[in-house]
PQR file of N, CA, C, O and H, with PARSE charges and radii, in Angstrom:
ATOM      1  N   UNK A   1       0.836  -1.173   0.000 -0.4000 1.5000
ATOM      2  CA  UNK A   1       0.000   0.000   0.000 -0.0000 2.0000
ATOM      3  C   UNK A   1       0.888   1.246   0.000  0.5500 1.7000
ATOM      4  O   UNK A   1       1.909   1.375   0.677 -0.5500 1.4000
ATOM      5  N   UNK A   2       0.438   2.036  -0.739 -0.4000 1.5000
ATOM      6  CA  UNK A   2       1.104   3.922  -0.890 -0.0000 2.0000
ATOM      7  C   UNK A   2       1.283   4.246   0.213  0.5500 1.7000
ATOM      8  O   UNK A   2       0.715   3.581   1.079 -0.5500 1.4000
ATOM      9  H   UNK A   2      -0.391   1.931  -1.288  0.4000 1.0000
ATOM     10  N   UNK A   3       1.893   5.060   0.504 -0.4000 1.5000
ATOM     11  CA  UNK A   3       1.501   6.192   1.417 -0.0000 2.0000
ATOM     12  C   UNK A   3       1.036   7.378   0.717  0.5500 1.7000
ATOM     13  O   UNK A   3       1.493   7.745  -0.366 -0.5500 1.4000
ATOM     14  H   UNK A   3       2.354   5.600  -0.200  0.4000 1.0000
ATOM     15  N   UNK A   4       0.004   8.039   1.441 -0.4000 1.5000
ATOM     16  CA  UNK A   4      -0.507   9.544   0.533 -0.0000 2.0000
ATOM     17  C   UNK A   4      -0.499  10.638   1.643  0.5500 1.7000
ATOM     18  O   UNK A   4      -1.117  10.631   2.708 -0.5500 1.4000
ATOM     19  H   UNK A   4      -0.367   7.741   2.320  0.4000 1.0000
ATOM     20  N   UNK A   5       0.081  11.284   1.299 -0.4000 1.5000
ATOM     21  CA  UNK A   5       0.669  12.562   1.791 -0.0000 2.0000
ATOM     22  C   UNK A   5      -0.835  13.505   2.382  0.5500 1.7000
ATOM     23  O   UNK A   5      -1.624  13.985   1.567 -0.5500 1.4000
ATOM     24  H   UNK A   5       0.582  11.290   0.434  0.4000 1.0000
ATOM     25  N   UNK A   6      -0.969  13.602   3.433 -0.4000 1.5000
ATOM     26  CA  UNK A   6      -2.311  14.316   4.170 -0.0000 2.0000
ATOM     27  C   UNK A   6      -1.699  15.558   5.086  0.5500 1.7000
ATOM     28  O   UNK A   6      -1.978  15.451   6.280 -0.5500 1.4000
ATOM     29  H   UNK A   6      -0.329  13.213   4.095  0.4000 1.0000
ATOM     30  N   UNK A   7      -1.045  16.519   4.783 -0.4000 1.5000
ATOM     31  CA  UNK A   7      -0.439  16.974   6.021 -0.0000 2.0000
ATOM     32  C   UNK A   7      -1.024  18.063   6.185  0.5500 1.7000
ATOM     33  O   UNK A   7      -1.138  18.923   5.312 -0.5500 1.4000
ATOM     34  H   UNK A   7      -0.818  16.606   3.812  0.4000 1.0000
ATOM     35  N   UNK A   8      -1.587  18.152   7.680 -0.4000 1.5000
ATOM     36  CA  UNK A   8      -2.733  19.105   8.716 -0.0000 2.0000
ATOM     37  C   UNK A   8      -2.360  20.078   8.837  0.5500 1.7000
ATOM     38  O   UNK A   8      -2.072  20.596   9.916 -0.5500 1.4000
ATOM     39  H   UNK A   8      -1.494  17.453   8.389  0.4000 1.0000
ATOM     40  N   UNK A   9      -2.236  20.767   7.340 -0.4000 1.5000
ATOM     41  CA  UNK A   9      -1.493  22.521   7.879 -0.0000 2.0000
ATOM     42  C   UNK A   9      -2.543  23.574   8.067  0.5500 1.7000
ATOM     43  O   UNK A   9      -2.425  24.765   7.778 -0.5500 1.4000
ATOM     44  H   UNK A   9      -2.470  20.347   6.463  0.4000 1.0000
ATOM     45  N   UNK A  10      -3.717  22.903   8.655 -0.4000 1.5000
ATOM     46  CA  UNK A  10      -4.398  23.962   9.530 -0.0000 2.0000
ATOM     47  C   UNK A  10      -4.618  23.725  10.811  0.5500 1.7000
ATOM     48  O   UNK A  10      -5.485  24.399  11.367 -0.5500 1.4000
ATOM     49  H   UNK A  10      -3.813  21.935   8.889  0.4000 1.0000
ATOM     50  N   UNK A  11      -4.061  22.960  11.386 -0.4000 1.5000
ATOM     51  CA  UNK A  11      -3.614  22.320  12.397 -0.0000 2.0000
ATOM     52  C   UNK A  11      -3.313  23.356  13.556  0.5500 1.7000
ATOM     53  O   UNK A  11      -2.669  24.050  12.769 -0.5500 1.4000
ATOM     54  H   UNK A  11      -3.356  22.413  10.935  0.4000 1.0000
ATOM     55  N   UNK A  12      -3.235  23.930  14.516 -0.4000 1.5000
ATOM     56  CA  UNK A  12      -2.671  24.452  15.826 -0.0000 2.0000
ATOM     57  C   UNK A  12      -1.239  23.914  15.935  0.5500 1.7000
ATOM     58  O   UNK A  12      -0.272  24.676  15.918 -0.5500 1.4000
ATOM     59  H   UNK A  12      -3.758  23.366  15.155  0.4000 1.0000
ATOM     60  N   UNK A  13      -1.116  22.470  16.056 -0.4000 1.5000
ATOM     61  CA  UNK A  13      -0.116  21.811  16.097 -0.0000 2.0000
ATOM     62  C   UNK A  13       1.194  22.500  15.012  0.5500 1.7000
ATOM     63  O   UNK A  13       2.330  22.949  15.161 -0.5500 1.4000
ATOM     64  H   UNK A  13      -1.902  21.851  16.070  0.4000 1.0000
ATOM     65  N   UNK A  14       0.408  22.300  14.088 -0.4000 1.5000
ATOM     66  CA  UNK A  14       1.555  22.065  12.781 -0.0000 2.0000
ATOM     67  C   UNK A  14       1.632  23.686  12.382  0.5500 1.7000
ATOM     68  O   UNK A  14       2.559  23.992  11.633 -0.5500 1.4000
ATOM     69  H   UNK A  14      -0.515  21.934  13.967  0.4000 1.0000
ATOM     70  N   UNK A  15       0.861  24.598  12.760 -0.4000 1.5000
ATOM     71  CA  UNK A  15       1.462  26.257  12.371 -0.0000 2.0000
ATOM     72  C   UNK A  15       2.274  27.225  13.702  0.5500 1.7000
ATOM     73  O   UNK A  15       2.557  28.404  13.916 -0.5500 1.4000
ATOM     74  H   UNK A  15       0.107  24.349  13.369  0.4000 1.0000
ATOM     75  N   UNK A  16       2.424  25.816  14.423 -0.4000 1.5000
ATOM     76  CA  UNK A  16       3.223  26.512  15.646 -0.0000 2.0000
ATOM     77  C   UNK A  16       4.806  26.750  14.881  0.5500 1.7000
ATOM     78  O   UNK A  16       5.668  27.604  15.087 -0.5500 1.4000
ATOM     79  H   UNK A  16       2.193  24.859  14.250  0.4000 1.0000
ATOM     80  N   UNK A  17       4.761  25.869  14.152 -0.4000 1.5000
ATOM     81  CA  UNK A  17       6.283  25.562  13.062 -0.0000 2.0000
ATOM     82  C   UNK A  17       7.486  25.033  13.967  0.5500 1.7000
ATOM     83  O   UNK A  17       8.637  25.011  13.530 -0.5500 1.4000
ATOM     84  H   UNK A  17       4.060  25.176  13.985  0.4000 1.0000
ATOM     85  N   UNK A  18       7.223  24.695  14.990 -0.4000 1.5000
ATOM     86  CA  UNK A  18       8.413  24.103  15.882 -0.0000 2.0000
ATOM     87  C   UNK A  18       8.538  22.731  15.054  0.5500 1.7000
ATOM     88  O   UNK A  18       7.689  22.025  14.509 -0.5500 1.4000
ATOM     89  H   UNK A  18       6.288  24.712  15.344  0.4000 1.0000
ATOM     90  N   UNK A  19      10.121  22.621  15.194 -0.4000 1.5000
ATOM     91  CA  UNK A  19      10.911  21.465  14.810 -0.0000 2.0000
ATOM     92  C   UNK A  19      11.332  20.629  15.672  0.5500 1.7000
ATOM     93  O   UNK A  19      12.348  20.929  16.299 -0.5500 1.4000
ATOM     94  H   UNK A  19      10.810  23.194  15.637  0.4000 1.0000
ATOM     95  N   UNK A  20      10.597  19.229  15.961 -0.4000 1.5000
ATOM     96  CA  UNK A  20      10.867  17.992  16.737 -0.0000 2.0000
ATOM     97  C   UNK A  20      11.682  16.957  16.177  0.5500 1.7000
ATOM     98  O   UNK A  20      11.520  16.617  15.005 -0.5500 1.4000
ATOM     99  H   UNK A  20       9.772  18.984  15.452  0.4000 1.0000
ATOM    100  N   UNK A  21      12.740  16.307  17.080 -0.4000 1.5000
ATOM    101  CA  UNK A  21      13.121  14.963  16.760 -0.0000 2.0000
ATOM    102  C   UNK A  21      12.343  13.901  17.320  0.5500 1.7000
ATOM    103  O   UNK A  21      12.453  13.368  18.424 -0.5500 1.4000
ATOM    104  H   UNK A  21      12.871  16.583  18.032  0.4000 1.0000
ATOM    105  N   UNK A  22      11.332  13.617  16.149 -0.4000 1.5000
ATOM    106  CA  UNK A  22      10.771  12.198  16.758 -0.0000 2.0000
ATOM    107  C   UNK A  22      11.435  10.939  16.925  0.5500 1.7000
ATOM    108  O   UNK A  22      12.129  10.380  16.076 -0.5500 1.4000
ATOM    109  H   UNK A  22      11.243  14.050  15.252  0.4000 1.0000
ATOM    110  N   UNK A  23      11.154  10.504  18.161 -0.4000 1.5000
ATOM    111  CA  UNK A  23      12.027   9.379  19.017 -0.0000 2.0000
ATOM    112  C   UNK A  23      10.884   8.077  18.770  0.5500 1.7000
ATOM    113  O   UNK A  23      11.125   6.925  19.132 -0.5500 1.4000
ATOM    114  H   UNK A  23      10.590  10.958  18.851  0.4000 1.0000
ATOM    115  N   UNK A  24       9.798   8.436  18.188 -0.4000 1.5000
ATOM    116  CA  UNK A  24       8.961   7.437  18.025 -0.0000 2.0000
ATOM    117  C   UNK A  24       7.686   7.853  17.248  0.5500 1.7000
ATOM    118  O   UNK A  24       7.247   8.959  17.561 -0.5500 1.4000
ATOM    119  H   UNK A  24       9.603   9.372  17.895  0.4000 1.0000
ATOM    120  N   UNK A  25       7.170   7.332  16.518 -0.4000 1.5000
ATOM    121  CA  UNK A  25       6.156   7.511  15.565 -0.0000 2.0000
ATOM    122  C   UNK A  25       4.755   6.520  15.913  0.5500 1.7000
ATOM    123  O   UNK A  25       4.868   5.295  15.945 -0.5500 1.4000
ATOM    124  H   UNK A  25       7.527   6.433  16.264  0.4000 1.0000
ATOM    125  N   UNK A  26       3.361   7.249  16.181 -0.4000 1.5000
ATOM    126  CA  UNK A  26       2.709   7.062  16.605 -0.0000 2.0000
ATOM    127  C   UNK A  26       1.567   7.117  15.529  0.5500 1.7000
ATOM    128  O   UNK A  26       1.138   8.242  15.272 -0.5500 1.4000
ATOM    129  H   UNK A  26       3.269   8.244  16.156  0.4000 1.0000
ATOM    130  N   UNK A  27       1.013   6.034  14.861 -0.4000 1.5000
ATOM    131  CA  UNK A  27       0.494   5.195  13.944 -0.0000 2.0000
ATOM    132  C   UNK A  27      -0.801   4.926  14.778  0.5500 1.7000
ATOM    133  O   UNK A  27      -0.816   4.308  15.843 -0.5500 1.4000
ATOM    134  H   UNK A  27       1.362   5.120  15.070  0.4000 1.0000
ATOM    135  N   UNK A  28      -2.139   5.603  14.004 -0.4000 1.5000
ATOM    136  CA  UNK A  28      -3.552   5.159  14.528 -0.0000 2.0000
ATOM    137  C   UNK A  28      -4.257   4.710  13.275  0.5500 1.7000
ATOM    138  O   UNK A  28      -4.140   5.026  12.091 -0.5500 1.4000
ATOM    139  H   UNK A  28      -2.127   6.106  13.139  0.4000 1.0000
ATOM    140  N   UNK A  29      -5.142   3.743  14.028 -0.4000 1.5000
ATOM    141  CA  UNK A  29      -6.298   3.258  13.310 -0.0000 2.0000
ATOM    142  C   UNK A  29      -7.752   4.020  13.248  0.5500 1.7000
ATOM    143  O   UNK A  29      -8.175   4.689  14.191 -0.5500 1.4000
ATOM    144  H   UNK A  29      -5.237   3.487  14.990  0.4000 1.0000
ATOM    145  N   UNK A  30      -8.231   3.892  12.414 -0.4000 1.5000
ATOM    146  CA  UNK A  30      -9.761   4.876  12.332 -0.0000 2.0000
ATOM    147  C   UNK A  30     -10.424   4.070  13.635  0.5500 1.7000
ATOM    148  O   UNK A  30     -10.972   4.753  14.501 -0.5500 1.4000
ATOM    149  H   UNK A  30      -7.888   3.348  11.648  0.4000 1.0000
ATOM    150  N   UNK A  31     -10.380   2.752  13.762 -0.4000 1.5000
ATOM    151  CA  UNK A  31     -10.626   1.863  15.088 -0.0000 2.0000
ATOM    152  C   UNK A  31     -11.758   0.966  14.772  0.5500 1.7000
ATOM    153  O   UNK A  31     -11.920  -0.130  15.310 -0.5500 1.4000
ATOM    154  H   UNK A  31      -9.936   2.198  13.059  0.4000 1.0000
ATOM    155  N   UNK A  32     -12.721   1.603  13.662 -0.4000 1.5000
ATOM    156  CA  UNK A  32     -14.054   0.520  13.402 -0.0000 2.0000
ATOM    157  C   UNK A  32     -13.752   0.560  11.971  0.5500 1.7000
ATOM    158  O   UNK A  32     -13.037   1.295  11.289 -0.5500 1.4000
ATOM    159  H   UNK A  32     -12.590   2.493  13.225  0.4000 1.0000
ATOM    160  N   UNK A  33     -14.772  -0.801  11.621 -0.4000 1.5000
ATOM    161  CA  UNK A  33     -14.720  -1.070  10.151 -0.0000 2.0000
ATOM    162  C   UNK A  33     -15.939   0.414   9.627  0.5500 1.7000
ATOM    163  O   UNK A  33     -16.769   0.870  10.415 -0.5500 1.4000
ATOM    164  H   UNK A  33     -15.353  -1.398  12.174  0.4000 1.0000
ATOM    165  N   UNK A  34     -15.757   0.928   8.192 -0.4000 1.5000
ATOM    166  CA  UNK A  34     -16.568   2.014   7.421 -0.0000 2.0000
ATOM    167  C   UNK A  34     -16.452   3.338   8.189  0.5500 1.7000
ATOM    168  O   UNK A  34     -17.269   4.224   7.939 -0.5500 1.4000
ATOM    169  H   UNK A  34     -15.083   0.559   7.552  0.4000 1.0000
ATOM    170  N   UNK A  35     -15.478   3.534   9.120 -0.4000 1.5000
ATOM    171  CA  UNK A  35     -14.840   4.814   9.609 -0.0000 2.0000
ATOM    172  C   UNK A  35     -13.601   4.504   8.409  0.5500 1.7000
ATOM    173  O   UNK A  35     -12.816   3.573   8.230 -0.5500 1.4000
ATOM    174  H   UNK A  35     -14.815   2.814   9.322  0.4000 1.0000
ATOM    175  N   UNK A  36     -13.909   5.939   7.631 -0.4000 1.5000
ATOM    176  CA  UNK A  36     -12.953   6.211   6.642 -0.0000 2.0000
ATOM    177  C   UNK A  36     -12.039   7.491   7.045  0.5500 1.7000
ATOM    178  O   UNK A  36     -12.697   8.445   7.460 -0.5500 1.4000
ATOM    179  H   UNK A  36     -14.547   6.696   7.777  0.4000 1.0000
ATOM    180  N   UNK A  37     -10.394   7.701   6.985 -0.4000 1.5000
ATOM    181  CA  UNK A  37      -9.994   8.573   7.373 -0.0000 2.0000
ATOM    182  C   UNK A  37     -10.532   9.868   6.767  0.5500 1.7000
ATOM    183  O   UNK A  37     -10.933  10.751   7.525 -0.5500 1.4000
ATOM    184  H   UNK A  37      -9.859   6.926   6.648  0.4000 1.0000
ATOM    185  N   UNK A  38     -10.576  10.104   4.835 -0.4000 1.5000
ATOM    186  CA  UNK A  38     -10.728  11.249   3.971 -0.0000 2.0000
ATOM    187  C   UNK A  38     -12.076  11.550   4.976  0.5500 1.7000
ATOM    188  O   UNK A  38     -11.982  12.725   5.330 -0.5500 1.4000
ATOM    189  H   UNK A  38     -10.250   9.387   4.219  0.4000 1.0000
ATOM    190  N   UNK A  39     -13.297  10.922   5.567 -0.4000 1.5000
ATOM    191  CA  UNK A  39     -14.708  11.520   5.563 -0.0000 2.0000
ATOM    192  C   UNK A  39     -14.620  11.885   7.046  0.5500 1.7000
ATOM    193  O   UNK A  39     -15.445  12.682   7.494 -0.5500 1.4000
ATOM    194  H   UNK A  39     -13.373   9.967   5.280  0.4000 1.0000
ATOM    195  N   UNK A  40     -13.688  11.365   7.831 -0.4000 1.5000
ATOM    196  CA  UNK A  40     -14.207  11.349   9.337 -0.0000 2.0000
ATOM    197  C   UNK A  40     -13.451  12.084  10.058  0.5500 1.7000
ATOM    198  O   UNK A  40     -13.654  13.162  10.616 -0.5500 1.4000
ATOM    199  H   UNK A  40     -13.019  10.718   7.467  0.4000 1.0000
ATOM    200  N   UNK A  41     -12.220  11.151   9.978 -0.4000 1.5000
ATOM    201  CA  UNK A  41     -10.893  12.296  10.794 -0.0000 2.0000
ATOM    202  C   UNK A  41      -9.978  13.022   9.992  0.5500 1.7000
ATOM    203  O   UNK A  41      -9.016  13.441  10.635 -0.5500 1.4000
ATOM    204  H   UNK A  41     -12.055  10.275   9.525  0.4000 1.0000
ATOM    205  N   UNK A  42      -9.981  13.289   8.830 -0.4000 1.5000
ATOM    206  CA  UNK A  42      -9.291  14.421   8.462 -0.0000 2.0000
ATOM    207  C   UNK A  42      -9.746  15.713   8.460  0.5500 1.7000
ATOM    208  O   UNK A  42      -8.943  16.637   8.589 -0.5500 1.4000
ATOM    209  H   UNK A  42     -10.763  12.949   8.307  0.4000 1.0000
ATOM    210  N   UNK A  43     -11.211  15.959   8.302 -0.4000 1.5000
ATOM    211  CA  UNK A  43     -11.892  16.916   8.441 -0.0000 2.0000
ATOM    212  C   UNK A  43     -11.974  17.539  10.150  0.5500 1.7000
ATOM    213  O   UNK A  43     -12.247  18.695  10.474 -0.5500 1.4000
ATOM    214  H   UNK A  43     -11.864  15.208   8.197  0.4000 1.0000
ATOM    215  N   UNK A  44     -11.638  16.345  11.101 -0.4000 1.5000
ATOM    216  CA  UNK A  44     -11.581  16.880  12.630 -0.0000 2.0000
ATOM    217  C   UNK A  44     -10.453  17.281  13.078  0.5500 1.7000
ATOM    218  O   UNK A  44     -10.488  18.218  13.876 -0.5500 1.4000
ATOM    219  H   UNK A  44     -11.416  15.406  10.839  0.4000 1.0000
ATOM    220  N   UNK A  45      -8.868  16.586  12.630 -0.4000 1.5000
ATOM    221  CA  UNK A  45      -8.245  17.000  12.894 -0.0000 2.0000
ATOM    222  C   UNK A  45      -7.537  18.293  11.860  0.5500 1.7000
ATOM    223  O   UNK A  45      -7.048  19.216  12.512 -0.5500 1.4000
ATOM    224  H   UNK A  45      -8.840  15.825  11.982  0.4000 1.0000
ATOM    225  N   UNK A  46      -7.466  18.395  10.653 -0.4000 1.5000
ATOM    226  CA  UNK A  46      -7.268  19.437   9.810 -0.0000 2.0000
ATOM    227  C   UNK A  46      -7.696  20.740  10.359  0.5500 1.7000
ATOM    228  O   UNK A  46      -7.101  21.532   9.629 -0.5500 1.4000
ATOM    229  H   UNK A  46      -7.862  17.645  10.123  0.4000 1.0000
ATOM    230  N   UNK A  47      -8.235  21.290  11.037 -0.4000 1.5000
ATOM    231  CA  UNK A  47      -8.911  22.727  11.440 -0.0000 2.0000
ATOM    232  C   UNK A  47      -8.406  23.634  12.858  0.5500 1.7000
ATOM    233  O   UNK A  47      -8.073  23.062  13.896 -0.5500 1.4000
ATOM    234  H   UNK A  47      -8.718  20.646  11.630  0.4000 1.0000
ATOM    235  N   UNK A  48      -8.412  24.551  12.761 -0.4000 1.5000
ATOM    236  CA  UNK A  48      -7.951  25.325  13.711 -0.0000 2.0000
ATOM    237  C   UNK A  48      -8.560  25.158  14.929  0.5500 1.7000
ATOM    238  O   UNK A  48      -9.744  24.833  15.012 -0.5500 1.4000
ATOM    239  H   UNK A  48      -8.683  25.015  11.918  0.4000 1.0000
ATOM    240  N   UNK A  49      -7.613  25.417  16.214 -0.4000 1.5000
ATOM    241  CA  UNK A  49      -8.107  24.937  17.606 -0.0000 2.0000
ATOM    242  C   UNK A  49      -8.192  23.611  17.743  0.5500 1.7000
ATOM    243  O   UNK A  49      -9.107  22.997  18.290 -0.5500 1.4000
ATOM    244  H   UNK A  49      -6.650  25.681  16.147  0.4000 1.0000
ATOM    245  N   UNK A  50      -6.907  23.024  17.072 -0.4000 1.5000
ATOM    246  CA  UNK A  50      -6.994  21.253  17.098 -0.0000 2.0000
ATOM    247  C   UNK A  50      -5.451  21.634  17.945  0.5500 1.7000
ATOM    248  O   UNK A  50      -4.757  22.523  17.452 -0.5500 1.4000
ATOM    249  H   UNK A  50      -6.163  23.523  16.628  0.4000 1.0000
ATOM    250  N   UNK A  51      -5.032  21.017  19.054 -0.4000 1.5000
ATOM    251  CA  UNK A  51      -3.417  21.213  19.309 -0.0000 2.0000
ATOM    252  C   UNK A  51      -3.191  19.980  19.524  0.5500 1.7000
ATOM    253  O   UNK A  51      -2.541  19.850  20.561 -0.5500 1.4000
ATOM    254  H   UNK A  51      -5.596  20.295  19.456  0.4000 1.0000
ATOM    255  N   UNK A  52      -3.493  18.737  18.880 -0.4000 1.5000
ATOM    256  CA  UNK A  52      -2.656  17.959  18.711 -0.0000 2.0000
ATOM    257  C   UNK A  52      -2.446  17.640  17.656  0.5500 1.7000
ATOM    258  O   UNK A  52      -3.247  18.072  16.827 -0.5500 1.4000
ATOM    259  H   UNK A  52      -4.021  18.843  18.037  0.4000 1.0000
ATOM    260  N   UNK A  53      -1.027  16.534  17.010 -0.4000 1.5000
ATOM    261  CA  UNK A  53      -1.239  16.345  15.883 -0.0000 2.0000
ATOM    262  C   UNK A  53      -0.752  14.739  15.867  0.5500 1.7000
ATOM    263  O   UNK A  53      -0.240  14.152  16.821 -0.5500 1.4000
ATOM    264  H   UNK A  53      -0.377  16.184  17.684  0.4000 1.0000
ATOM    265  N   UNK A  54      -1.032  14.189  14.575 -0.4000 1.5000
ATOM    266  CA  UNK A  54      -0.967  12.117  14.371 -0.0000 2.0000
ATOM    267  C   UNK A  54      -0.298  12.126  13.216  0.5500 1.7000
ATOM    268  O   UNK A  54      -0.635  12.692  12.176 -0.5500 1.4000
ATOM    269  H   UNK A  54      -1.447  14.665  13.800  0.4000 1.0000
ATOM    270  N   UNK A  55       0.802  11.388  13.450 -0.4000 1.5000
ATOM    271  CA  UNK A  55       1.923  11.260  12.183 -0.0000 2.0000
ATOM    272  C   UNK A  55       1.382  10.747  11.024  0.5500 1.7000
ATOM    273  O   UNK A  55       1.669  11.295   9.960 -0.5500 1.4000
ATOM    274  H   UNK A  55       1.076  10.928  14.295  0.4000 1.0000
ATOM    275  N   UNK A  56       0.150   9.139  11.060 -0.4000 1.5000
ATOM    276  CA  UNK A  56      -0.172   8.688  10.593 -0.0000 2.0000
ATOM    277  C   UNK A  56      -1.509   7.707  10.478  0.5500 1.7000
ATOM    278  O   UNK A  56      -1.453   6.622  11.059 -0.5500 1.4000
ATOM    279  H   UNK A  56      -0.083   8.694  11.925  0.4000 1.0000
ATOM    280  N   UNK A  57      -2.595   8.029   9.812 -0.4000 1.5000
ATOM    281  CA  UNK A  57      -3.626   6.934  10.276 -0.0000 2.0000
ATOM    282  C   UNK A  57      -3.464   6.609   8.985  0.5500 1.7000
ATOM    283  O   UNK A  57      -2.808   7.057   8.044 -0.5500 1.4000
ATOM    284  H   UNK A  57      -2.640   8.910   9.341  0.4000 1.0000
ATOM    285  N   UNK A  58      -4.767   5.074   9.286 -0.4000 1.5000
ATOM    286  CA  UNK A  58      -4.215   3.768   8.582 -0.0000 2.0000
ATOM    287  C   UNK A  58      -6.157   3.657   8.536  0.5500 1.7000
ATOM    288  O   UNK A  58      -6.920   3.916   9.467 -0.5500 1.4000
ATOM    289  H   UNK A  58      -5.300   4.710  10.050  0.4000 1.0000
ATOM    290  N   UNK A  59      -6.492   3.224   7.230 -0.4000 1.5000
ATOM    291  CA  UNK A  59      -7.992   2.889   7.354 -0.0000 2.0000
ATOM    292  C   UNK A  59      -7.661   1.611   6.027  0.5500 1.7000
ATOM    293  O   UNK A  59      -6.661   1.386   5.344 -0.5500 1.4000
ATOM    294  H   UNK A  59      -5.872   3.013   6.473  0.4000 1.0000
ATOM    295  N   UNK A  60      -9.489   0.755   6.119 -0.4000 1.5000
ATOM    296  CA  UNK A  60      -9.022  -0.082   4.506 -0.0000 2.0000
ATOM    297  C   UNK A  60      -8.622   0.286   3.708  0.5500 1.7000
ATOM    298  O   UNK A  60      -7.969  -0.538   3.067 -0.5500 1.4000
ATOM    299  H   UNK A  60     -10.301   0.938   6.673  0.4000 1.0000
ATOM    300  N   UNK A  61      -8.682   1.813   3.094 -0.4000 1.5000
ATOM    301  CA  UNK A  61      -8.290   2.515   1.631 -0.0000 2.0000
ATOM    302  C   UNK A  61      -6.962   2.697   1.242  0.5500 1.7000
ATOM    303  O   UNK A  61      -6.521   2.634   0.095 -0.5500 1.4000
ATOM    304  H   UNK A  61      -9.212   2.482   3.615  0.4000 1.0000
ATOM    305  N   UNK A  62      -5.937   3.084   2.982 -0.4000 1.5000
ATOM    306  CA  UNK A  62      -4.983   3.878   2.618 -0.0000 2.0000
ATOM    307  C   UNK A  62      -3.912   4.006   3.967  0.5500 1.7000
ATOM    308  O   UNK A  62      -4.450   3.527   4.965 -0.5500 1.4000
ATOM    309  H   UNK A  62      -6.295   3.135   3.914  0.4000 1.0000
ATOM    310  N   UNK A  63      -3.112   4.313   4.123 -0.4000 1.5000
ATOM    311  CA  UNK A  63      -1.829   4.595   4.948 -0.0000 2.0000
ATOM    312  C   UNK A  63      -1.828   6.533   4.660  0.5500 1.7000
ATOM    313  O   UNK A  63      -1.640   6.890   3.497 -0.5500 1.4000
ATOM    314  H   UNK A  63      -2.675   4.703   3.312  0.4000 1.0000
ATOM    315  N   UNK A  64      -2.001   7.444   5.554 -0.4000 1.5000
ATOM    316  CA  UNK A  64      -2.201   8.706   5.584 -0.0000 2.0000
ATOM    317  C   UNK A  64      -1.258   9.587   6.059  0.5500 1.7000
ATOM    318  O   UNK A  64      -1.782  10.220   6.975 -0.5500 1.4000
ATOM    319  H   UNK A  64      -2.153   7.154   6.499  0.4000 1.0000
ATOM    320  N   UNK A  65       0.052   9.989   5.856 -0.4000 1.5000
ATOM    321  CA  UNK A  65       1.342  10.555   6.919 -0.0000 2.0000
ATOM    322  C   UNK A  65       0.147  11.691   7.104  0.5500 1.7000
ATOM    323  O   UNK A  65      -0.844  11.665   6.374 -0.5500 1.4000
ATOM    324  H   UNK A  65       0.478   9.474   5.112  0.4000 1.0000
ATOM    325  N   UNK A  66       0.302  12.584   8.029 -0.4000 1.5000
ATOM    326  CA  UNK A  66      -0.293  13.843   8.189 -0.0000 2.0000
ATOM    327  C   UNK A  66       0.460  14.965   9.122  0.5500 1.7000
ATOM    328  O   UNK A  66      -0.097  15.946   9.615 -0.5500 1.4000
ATOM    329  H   UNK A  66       1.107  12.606   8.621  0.4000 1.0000
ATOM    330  N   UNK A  67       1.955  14.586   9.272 -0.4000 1.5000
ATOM    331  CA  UNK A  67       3.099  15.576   9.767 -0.0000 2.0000
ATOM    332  C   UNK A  67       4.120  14.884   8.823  0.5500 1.7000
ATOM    333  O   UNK A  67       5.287  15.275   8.784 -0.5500 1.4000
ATOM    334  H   UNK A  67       2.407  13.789   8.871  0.4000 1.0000
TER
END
């Protein structure tokens, strides 16, 4: 499977512009079957007043980096 490039630059997280060395990469699942990342959680986490951010979710369709 691809990876496809999703990255949350409306994010809180990600327009702070600080530069981290990640010591570990933290990989989520949508968690149920027909939770799709494009319809469910990209639209929640993508938006302002979100301050966290997820390197990567994983649904049936796709593998998602999003930092």
């Amino acid at each position: 499977m691809e990876i496809q490039q999703y990255i949350m630059t409306q994010n809180d997280c990600y327009k702070q512009g600080k530069k981290i060395v990640p010591q570990m990469i933290m990989v989520h699942s949508v968690g149920s079957k027909g939770t799709m990342f494009k319809s469910r959680w990209w639209p929640a986490w993508n938006k302002p007043d979100v301050s966290k951010c997820v390197h990567y979710f994983i649904d049936t369709e796709g593998i998602y980096q999003c930092l």
